[in-house]
Structure formats: C-alpha cells, structure tokens
C-alpha positions in Angstrom: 0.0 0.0 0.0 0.9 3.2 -0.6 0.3 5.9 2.3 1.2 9.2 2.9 0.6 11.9 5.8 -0.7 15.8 6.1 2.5 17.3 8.3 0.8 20.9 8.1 -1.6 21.6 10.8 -1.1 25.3 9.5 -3.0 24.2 6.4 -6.6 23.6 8.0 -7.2 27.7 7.4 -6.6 27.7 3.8 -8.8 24.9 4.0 -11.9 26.6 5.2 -10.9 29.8 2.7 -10.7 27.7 -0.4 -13.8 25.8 0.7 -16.2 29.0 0.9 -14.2 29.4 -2.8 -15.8 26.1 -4.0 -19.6 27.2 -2.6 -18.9 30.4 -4.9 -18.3 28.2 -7.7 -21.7 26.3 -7.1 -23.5 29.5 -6.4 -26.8 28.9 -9.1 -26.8 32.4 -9.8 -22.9 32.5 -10.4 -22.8 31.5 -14.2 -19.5 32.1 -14.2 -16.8 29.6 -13.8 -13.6 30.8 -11.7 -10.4 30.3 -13.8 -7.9 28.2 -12.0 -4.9 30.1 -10.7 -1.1 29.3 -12.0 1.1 31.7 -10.1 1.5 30.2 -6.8 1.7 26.7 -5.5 -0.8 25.4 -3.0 0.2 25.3 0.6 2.6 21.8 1.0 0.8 20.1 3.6 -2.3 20.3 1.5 -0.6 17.8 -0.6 1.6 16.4 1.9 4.9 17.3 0.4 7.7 18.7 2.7 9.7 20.6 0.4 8.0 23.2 -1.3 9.9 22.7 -4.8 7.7 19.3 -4.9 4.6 20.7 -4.8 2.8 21.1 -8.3 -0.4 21.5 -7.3 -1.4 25.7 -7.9 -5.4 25.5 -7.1 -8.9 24.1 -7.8 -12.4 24.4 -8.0 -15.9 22.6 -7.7 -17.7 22.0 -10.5 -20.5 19.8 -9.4 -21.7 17.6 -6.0 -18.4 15.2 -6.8 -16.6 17.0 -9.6 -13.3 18.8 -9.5 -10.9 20.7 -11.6 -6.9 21.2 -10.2 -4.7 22.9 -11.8 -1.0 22.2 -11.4 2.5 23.6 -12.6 5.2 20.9 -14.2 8.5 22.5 -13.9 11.2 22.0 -16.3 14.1 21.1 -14.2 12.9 18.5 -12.2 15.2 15.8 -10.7 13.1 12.9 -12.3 13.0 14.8 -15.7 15.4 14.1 -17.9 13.9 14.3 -21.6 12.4 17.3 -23.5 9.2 15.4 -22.8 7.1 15.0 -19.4 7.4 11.6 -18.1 5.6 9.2 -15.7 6.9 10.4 -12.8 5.5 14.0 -12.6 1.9 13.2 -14.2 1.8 10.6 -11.8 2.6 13.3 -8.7 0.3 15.5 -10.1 -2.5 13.3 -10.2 -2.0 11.9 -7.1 -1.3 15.9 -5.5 -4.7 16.4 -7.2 -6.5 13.6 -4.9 -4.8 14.9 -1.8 -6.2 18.3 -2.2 -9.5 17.6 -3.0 -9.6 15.2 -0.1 -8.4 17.9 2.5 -10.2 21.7 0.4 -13.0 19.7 -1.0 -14.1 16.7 0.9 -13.4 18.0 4.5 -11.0 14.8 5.6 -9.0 16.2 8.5 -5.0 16.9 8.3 -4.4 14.0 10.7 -6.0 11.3 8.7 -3.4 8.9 6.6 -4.3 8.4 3.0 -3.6 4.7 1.3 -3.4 4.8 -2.3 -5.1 0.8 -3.4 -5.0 1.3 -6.7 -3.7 3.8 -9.8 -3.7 3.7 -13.6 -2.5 6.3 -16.2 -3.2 5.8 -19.6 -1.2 7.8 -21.8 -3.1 8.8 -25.2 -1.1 11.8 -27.2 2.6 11.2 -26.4 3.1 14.4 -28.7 1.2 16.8 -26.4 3.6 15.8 -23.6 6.7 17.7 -25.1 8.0 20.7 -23.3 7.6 24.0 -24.6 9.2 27.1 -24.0 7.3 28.4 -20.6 6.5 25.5 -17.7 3.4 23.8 -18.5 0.0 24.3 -17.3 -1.4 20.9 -16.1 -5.6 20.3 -15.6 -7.0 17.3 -14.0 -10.9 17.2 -14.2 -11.8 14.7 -12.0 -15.1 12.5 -10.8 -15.0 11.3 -7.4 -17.3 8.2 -6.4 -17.4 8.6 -2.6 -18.2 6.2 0.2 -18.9 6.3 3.5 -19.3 4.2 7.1 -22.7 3.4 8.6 -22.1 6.8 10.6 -21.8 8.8 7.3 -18.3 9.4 7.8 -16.4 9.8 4.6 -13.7 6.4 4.3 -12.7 6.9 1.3 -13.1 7.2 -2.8 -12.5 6.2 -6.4 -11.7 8.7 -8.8 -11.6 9.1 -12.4 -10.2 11.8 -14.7 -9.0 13.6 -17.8 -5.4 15.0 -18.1 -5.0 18.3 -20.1 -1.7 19.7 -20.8 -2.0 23.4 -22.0 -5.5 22.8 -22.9 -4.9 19.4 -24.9 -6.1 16.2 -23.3 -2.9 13.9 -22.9 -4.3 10.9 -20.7 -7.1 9.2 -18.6 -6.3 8.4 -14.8 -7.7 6.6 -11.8 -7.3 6.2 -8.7 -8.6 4.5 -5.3 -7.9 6.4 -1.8 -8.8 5.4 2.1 -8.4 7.3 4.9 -7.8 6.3 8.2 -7.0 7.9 11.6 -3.6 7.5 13.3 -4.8 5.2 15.9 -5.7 2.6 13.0 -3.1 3.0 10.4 -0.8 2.6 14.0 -2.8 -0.7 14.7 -2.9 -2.0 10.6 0.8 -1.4 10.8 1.9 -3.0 14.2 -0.4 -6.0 13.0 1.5 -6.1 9.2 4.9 -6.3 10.6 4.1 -8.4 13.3 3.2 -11.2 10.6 6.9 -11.0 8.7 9.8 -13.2 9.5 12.6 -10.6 11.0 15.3 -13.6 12.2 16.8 -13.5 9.0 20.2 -11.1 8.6 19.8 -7.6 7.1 20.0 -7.7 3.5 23.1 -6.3 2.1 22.8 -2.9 -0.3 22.5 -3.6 -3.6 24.1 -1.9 -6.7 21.9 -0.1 -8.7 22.1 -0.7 -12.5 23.8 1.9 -15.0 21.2 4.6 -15.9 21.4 3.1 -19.8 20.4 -0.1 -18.8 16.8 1.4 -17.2 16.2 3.6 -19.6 18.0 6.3 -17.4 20.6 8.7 -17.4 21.4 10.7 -14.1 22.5 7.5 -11.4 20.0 9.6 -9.1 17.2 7.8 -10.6 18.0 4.7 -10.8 16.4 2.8 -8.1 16.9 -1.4 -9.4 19.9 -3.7 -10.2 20.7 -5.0 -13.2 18.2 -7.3 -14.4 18.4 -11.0 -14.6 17.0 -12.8 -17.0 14.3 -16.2 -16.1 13.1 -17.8 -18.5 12.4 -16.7 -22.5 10.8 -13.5 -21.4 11.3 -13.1 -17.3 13.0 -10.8 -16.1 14.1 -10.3 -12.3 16.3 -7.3 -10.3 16.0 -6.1 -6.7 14.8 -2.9 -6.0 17.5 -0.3 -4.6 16.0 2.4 -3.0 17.8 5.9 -2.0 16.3 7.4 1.0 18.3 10.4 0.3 16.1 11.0 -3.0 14.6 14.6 -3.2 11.2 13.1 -4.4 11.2 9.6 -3.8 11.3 10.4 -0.4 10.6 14.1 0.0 9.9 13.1 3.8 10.7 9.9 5.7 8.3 7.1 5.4 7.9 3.5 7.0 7.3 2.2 4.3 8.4 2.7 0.4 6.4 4.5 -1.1 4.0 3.8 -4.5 5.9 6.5 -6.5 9.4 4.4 -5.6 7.7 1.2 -6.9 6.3 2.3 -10.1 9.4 3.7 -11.1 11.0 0.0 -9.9 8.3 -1.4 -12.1 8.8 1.0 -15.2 12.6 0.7 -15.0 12.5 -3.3 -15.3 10.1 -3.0 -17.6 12.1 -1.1 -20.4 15.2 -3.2 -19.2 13.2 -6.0 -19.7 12.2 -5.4 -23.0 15.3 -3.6 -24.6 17.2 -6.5 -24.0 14.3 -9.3 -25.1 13.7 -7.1 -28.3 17.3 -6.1 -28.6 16.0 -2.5 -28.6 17.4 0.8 -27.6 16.3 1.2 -23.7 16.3 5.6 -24.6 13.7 4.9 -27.0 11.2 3.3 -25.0 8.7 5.1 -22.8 5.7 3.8 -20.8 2.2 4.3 -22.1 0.1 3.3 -19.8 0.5 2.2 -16.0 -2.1 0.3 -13.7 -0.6 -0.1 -10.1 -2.0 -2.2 -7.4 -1.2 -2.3 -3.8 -2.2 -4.9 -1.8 -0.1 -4.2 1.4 2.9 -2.3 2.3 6.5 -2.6 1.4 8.8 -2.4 4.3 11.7 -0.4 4.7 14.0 -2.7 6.0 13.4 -5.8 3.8 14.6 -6.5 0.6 12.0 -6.3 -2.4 12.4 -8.1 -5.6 10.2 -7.8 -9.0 9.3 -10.1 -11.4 8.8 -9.2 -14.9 6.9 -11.6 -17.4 6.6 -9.8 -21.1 3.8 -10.5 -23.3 3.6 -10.7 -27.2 4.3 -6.9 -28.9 0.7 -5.6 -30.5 -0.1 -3.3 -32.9 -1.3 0.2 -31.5 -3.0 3.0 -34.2 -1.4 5.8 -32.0 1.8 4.5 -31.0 2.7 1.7 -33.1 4.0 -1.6 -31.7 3.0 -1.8 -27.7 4.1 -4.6 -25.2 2.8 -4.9 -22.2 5.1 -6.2 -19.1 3.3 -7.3 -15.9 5.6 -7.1 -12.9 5.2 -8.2 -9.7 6.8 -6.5 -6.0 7.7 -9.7 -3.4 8.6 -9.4 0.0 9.2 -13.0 2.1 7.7 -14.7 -1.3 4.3 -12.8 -0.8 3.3 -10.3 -3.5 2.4 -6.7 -2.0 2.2 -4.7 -5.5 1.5 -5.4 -9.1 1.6 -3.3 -12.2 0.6 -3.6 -15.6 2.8 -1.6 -17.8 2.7 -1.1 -21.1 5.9 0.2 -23.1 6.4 1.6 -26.9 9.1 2.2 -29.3 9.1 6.4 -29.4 12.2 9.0 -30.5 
C-alpha cells in the first residue's frame, strides 16, 4: 500500500478559505466559472509534500456535488525529468497531489488522517502533447470522485476518475482509489503487518543499482533497481534499490516505500526488460500506460524483488507496436504490488 501523511496543521485555514471558494463556484446564480490560478503553489501540507519545490499543485475548483478541476504547474528542471518530454513520474505526482487536495479543500477529511493509495492507472493517449515547450506547462485534472462512507456517514474513502490536459490538450485518462484512516488505525494495521513477517533473518546487504542506460536512465540519481536477470524466455528479475536520500522519492521519511518508488522500480525493469528481449534501444522506449496495485505495504528494511513476465508486442494506431510487461513486488515470497505496464518504441 501506498500511504502518505498531512504534516501541516497550518493548512486547515486555507482549508476553510478555499472551501467558501468552492460554494462560490456552485452559487446557481454565479454562471461564471472561476479560472484556476497558476502563479502560486498550493500550501505543501495540502498535498503532503515537505519541500515546497515538490509541490505542483497551484489551485482548484468545484464543478458539481463530486466533480473537481486542479490545476498544477510541471517544472522544467525536475530531478526525475530528464527528456524534453514530461514523463511518468510528474503526471503521476500531479494526479496523485490532485487527490490529496481535493480530499483535505474539498471533501473535508481532516489533516491528521493517513491516505492509502489501493490502486492507480495512467493511460497515456497523445505522447506528442507531452513535449516541453518554451514556458512551464499548465497541467488540468478534471476529476469525478465516487465517494463512500461508514454506517455513521463518515467519509472512508473514494475512487476517482479523470481527464489529463496539458496546456489545454487532453494527454491521458487516470484513476485512482484512496482510504483514509485515523492514526490510531493505520498505527494498529501497521503493528499487526509487521508483526506477521519473519525478522530472524540477517539484514540484506545494499544492492548496486544498475547503469542509468540499462533502465532507460541517465542521471545514477534515478535509478532505483539492479541490473536485471534474465528467467526464462521472457522473465525478467532485479531487486529494488531504493535511495532514502532521493529529493522526491522520499521528500519526507516514510515507514514504508512509497508507490511513487515502486512504479518507477516497475517502469525501470520494464524497459530493461524489453530492450534487451527485443534487442532494442532502452532511450527509446517510454511507458504508455500504467495500472498499479497495492495490496499491502512494502517495508523499509526488507529486501524487495520484481518479477517481470513480457507479453507478445501488438499493434497500436497511436503508437505503433505496444508490449505490455506485468511485474510483480515480493517481500518474504508474498506479493504486495503489481503493475501492468505497457511500453512503446518512441524517438
């Protein structure tokens, strides 16, 4: 699973400010829309980021009982960035900054409550709209939240759906599943997780990470897997390798690693994974479409391995041929996470 936590008690005022904002936008008689704002970034603990530099998120609206609009900011010189066009990792962040803020301005789920990502999908459909341009670009999630609730009313949690526009041009579809629980519980769900795990065994020693060419990389920063080993005709395996020091992989310290972390694990085995099946360039290919499933968390202080199995290449009218690769996150021989990703030949 995938949790993160509010660390900005501060944030609760802009809360209540922006939430008036929202019954402006719902006013019947207002047949207006607000424009979302682009020139300052949301408060951080609204998307529970420490560093201000990670936060893309600039503001939002409410457009109907469970619709939402957030607008965010991509920057162009980004850590994970490292091709003139925006990648997986920062469309991801935004999407998931998006359900953060419309959980806490929106929704009214208190700052102390942790958030557990279950599931989350991008689908990429217009790899051209995702270049960078000149000035950084103006993101727009419009999102569709199906809500539910405990016998008391109290909101648990959602599913969300939504359209990504990238200076006004729909680039992909998202989704998303979040839960919130209180501390006392996510305390309780933890203490009972790790109590079920073997801990006689020695630490595990650090790995080396793989060279950045290998994955599809090329700053060592972002590398976070060994070099794959091949099982089988089209198995791969590696171990992931995670750098605690990483200015957005871990913006904040965690007890867990975090979805963003395993994703990129997942992606980076992936293109490994099929370069060297295909006998292809790893630089030229670039994820399509992701669908990432948590199942329970990923500790810290055990080693995590992932298992790659690529299918058959198909033909795709957009982008050509498309293989997908489903890979698998293993802790003690149990599975916590799963992805399905799917991976094309682009220059």
């Amino acid at each position: 699973m995938n949790r993160t936590t509010a660390d900005a008690p501060s944030a609760v005022a802009e809360v209540t400010d922006s939430a008036q904002r929202a019954l402006a936008d719902l006013d019947p008689e207002n047949t207006v829309i607000r424009e979302l704002d682009y020139d300052a970034t949301v408060p951080r603990g609204l998307v529970h980021r420490k560093a201000v530099s990670e936060v893309f998120v600039t503001d939002s609206r409410q457009t109907g009982e469970n619709t939402f609009d957030v607008a965010a900011q991509l920057p162009r010189g980004h850590v994970m960035l490292e091709t003139p066009t925006y990648d997986l990792p920062l469309i991801l962040e935004a999407c998931r900054q998006t359900g953060v803020l419309i959980s806490h301005r929106h929704l009214d789920v208190p700052m102390d409550r942790a958030f557990i990502m279950h599931r989350m999908s991008l689908h990429i459909g217009d790899l051209d709209g995702l270049r960078q341009g000149a000035e950084p670009a103006r993101l727009m999630v419009t999102t569709e939240a199906d809500l539910y609730r405990n016998q008391a009313g109290r909101l648990r949690g959602y599913d969300f759906r939504g359209a990504v526009l990238l200076n006004g041009t729909e680039v992909a579809q998202a989704t998303g599943a979040l839960i919130f629980l209180s501390r006392q519980a996510y305390q309780a769900l933890r203490t009972k997780g790790r109590e079920s795990l073997d801990w006689s065994a020695a630490a595990a020693p650090r790995a080396i990470p793989a060279q950045p060419f290998v994955v599809g990389r090329r700053d060592p920063r972002n590398v976070v897997i060994t070099d794959p080993v091949q099982r089988g005709d089209e198995s791969w395996r590696a171990t992931v390798v995670p750098d605690h020091s990483h200015p957005h992989l871990f913006d904040h310290p965690l007890d867990h690693l975090p979805g963003n972390l395993l994703i990129e694990a997942a992606r980076q085995v992936a293109v490994a994974g099929v370069a060297r099946s295909e006998g292809l360039d790893p630089a030229t290919l670039v994820p399509v479409s992701v669908e990432a499933s948590f199942s329970s968390f990923c500790e810290n202080d055990l080693p995590s391995t992932l298992e790659a199995d690529i299918a058959p290449f198909r033909s795709d009218e957009r982008f050509g041929p498309v293989v997908g690769v489903d890979v698998r996150v293993n802790q003690q021989g149990t599975t916590n996470s799963s992805f399905r990703i799917e991976v094309a030949q682009w220059v």
